[in-house]
Rosetta silent file (secondary structure, phi, psi, omega in degrees, C-alpha in Angstrom):
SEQUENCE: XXXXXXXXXXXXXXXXXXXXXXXXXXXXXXXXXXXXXXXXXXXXXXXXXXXXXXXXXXXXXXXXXXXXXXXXXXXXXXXXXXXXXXXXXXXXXXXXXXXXXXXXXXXXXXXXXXXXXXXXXXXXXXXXXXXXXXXXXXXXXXXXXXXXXXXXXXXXXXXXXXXXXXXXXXXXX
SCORE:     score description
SCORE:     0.000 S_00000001
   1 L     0.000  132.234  176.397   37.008 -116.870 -122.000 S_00000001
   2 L   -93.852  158.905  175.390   35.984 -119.348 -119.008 S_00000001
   3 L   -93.136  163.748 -172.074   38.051 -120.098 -116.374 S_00000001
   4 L   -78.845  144.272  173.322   40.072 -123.551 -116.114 S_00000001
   5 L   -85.718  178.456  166.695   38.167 -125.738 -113.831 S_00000001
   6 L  -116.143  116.508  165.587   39.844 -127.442 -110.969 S_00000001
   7 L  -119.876 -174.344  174.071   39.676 -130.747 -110.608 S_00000001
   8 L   -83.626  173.567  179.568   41.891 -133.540 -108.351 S_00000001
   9 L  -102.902  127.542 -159.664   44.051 -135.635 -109.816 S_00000001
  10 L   -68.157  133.993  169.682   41.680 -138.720 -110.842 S_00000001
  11 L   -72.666  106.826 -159.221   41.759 -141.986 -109.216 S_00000001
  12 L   -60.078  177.572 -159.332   42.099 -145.366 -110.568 S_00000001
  13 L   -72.173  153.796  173.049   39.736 -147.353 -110.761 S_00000001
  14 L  -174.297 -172.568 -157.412   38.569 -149.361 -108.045 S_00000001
  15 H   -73.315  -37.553  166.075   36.140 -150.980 -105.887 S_00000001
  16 H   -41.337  -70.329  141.795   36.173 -147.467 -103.596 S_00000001
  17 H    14.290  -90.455  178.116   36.004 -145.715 -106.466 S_00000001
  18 H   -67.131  -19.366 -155.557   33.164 -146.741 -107.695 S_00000001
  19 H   -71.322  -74.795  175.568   31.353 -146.892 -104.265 S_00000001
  20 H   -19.656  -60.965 -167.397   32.104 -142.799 -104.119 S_00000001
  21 H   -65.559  -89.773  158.389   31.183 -142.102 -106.948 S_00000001
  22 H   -17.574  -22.063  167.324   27.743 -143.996 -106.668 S_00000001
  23 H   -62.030  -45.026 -168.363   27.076 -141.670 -103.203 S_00000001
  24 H   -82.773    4.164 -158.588   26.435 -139.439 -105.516 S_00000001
  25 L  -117.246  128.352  165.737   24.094 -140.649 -107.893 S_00000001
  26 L   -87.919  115.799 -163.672   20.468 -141.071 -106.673 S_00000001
  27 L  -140.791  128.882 -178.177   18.484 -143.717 -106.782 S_00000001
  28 L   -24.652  176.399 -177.208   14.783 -144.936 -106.577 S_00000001
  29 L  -144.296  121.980 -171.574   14.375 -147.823 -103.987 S_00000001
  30 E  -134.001  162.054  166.376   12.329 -150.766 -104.881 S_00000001
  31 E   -91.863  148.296  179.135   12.267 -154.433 -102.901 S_00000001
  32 E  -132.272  117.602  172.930   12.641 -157.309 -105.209 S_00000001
  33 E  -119.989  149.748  170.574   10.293 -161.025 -103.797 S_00000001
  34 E  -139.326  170.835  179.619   10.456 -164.097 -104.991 S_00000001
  35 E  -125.954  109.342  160.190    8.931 -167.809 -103.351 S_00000001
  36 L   -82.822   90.967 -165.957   11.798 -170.410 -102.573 S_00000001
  37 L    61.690    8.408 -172.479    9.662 -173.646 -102.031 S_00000001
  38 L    85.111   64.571 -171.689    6.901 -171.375 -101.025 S_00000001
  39 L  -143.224  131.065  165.082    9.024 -169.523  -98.091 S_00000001
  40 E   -81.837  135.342 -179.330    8.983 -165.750  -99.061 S_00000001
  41 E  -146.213  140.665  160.563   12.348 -164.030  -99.698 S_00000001
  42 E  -171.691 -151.559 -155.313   13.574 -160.838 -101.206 S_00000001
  43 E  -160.801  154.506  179.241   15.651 -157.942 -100.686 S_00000001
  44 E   -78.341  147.921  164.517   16.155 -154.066 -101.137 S_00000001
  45 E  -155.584  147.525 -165.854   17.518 -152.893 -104.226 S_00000001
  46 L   -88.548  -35.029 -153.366   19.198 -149.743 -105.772 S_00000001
  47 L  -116.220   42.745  170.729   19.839 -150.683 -109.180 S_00000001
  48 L   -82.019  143.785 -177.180   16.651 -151.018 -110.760 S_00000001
  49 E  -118.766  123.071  146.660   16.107 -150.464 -114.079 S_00000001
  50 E   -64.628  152.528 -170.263   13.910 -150.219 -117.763 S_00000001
  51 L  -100.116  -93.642  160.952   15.254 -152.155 -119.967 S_00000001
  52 L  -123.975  172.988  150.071   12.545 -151.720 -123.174 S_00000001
  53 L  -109.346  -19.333  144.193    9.428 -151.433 -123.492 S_00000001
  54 L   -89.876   68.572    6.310    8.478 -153.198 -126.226 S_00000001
  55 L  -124.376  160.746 -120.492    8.789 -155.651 -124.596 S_00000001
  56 L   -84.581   96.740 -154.805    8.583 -154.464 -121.246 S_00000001
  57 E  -103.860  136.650  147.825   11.594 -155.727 -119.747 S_00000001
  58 E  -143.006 -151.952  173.937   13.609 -154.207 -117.169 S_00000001
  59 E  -159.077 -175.944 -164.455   16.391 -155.096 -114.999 S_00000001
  60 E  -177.170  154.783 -139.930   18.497 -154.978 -111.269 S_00000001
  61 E  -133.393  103.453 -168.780   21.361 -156.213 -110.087 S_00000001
  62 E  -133.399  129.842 -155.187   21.824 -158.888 -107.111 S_00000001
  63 E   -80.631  150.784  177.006   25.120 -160.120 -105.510 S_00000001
  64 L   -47.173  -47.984 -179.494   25.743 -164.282 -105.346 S_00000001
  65 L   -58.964  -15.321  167.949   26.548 -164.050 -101.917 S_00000001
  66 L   -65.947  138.840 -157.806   23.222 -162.820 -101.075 S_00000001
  67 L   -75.656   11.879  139.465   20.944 -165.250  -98.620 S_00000001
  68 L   -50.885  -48.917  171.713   18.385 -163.890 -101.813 S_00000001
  69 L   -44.633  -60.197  172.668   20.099 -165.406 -104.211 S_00000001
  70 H   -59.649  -39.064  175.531   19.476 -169.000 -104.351 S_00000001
  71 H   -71.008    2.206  166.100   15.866 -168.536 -104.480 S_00000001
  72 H  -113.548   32.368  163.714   16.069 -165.956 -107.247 S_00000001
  73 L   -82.508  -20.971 -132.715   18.479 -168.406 -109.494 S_00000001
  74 L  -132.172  -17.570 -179.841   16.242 -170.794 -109.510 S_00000001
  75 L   -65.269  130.547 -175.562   12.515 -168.278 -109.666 S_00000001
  76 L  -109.873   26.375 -171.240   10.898 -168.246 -112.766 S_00000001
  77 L  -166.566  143.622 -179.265    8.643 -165.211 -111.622 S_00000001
  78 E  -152.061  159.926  171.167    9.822 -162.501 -108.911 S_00000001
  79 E   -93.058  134.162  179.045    8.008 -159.209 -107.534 S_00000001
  80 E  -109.743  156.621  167.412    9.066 -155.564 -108.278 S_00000001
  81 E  -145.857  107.561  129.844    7.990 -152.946 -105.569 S_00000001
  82 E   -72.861  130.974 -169.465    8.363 -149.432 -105.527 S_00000001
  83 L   -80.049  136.592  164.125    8.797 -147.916 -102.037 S_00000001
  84 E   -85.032  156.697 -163.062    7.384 -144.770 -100.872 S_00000001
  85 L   -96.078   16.306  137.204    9.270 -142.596  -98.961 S_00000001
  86 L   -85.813   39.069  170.457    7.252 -143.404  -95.937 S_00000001
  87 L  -116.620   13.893 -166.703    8.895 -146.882  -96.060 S_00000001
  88 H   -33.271  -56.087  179.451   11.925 -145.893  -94.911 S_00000001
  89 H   -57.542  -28.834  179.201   11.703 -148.781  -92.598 S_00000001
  90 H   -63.097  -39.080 -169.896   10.530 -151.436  -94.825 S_00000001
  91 H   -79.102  -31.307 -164.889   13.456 -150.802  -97.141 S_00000001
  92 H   -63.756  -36.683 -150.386   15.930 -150.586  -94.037 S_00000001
  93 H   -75.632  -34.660 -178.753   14.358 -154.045  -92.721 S_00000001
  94 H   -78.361   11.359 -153.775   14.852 -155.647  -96.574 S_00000001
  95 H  -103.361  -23.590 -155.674   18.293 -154.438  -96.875 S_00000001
  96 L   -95.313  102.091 -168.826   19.404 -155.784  -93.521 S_00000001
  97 L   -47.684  162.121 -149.732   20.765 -159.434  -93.541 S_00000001
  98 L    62.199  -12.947  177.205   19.759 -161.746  -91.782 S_00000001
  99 L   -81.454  140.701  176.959   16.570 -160.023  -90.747 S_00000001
 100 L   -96.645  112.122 -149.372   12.853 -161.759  -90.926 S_00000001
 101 L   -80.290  -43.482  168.077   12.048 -159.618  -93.712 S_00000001
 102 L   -82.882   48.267 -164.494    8.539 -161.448  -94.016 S_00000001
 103 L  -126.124  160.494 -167.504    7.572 -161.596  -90.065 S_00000001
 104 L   -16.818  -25.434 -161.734    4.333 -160.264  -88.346 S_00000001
 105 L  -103.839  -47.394  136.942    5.157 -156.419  -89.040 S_00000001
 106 L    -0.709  103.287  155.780    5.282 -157.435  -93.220 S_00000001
 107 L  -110.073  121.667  178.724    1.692 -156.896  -94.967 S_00000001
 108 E  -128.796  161.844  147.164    2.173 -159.306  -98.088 S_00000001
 109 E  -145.705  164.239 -166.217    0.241 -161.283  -99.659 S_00000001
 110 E   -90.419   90.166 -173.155    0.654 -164.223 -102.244 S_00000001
 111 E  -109.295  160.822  154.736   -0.180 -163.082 -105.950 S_00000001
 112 L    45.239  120.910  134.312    0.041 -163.997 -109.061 S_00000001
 113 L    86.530   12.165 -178.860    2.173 -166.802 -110.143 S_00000001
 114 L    49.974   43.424  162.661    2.735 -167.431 -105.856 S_00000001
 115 E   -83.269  146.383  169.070    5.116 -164.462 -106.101 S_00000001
 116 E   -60.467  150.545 -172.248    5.181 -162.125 -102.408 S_00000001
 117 E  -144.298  109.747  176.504    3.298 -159.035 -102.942 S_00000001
 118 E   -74.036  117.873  139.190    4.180 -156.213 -100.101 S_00000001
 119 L   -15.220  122.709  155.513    1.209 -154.262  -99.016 S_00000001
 120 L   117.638  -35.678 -157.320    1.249 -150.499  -99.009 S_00000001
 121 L   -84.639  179.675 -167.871    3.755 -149.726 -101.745 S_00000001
 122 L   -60.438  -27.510 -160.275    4.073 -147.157 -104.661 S_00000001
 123 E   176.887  145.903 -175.925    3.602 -149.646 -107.585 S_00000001
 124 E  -137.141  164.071  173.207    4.430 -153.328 -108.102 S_00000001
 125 E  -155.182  140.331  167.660    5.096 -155.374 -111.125 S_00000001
 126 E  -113.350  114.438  167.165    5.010 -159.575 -111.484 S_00000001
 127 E  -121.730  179.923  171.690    7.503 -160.614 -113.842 S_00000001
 128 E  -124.828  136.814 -175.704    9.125 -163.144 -115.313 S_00000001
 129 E   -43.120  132.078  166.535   12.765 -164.085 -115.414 S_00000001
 130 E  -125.737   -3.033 -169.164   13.950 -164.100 -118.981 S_00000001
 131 E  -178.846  142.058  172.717   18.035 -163.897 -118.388 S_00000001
 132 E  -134.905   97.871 -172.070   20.635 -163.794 -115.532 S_00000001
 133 E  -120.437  149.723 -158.720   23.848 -162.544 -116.740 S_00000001
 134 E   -86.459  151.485 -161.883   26.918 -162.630 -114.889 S_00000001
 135 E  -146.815   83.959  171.741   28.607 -159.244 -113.744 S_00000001
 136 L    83.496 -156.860  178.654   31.552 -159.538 -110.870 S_00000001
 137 L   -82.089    8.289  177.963   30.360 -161.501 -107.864 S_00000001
 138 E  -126.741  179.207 -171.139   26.762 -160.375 -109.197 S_00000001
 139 E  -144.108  130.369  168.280   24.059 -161.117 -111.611 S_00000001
 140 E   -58.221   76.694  170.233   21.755 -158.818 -113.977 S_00000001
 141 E   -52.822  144.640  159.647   18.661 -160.253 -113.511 S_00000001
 142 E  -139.619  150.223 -159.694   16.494 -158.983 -116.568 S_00000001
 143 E  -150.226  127.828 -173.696   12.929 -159.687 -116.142 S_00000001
 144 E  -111.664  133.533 -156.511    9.623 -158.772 -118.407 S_00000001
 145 E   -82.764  129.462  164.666    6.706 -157.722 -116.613 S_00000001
 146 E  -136.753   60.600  178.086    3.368 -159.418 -117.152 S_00000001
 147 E  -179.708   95.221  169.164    1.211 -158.281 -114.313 S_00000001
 148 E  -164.454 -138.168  171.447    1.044 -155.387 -112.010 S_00000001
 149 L  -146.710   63.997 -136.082   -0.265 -152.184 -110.688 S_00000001
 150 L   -78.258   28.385 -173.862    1.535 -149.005 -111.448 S_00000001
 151 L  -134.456  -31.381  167.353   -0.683 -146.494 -108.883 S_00000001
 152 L    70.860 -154.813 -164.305   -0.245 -149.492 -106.082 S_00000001
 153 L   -82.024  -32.619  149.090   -2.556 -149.150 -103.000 S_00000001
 154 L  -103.108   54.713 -171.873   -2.417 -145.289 -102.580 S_00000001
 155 L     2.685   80.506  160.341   -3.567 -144.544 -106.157 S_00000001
 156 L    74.316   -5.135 -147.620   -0.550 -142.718 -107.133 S_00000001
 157 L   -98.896  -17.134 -174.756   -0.700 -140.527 -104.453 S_00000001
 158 L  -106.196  175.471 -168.474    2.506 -141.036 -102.459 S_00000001
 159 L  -121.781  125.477 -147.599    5.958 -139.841 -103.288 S_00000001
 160 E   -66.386  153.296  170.311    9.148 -142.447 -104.221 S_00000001
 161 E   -81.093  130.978  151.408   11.784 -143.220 -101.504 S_00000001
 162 E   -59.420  169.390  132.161   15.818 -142.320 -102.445 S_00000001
 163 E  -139.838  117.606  175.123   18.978 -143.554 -101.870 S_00000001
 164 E  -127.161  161.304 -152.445   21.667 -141.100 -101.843 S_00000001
 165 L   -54.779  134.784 -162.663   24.571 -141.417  -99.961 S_00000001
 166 L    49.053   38.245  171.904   24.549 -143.906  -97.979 S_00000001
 167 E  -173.424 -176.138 -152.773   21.004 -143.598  -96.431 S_00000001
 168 E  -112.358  142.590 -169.235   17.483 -143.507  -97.639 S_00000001
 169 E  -149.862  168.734 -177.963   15.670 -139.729  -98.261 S_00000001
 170 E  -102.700  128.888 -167.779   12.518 -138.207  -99.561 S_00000001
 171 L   -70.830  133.295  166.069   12.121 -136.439 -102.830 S_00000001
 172 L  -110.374  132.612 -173.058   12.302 -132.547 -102.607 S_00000001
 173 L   -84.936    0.000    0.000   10.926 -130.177 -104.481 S_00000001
C-alpha cells in the first residue's frame, strides 16, 4: 500500500497559472531573425518546437504586440538559432524590448534568402513560413526548414542555453 499523496487544492485556470506552471518546465533558447525591408529584426524565444520531419517543419510561438511581429507577418523566410549557454547575453539582449538587438556588439551576417544569420551560435536553420495560426494575443508560426547548419560555428562542441524559471541556465550533468 502507498501512501496518499498531498497535493493543494488546484487552481483555476488562468493567465498566472499557466505562467507557474511554465517556471517549471525547461526550455531550450533559440533567437528567431527575419529582414523587414532589409532592417534586421528578431527576438528570443522559448517555445520552439519540431513539428515533423517529413517534412521538416517545426514551430514557435510570437505575441502580436511584439515590435517583431510586423516584420515576421509579412517574412516569407525567417532564421532559427540555437543559443549556447555562453550566450547568456545575446539571448538577454534579444529578449529585451526596445533594445538594438542588431548594433555593433551583434556578429550577423546576411544569408540565404537575405534572412539575419547570428554568428557564434549552436546551430541555425533558414526556413520558410508555411502557416501563422492564431493562438490568444499570439501566433504559431510553423515554418519548414530548407537550409542550415546543425553543428553551427563550434562544430557541435558547445552546450545549449535553458530557460527555467524565470532566468537563463546551463545544462548540468
Amino acid at each position: 500500500m502507498t501512501a496518499p499523496s498531498v497535493l493543494a487544492t488546484p487552481q483555476q485556470g488562468s493567465p498566472e497559472l499557466l505562467r507557474s506552471v511554465f517556471r517549471q518546465h525547461a526550455a531550450g533558447v533559440a533567437v528567431i531573425t527575419a529582414a523587414d525591408a532589409g532592417r534586421p529584426v528578431g527576438f528570443t524565444a522559448t517555445s520552439l518546437n519540431s513539428v515533423s520531419a517529413d517534412p521538416p517543419l517545426l514551430s514557435f510561438s510570437v505575441g502580436t504586440g511584439s515590435s517583431s511581429w510586423p516584420a515576421l507577418s509579412g517574412s516569407d523566410h525567417l532564421g532559427v538559432h540555437i543559443l549556447g549557454e555562453h550566450q547568456q547575453d545575446l539571448a538577454g539582449l534579444f529578449a529585451r524590448s526596445g533594445a538594438d538587438r542588431f548594433g555593433p556588439d551583434t556578429a550577423w551576417r546576411t544569408g540565404l534568402h537575405g534572412v539575419p544569420l547570428l554568428d557564434g551560435v549552436l546551430a541555425w536553420l533558414v526556413c520558410r513560413v508555411v502557416a501563422r495560426v492564431p493562438a490568444g494575443e499570439h501566433r504559431v508560426v510553423i515554418a519548414e526548414a530548407v537550409a542550415g547548419e546543425p553543428l553551427g560555428e563550434g562544430r557541435g562542441q558547445g552546450r545549449p542555453l535553458l530557460y527555467h524559471r524565470g532566468r537563463f541556465n546551463a545544462l548540468r550533468d
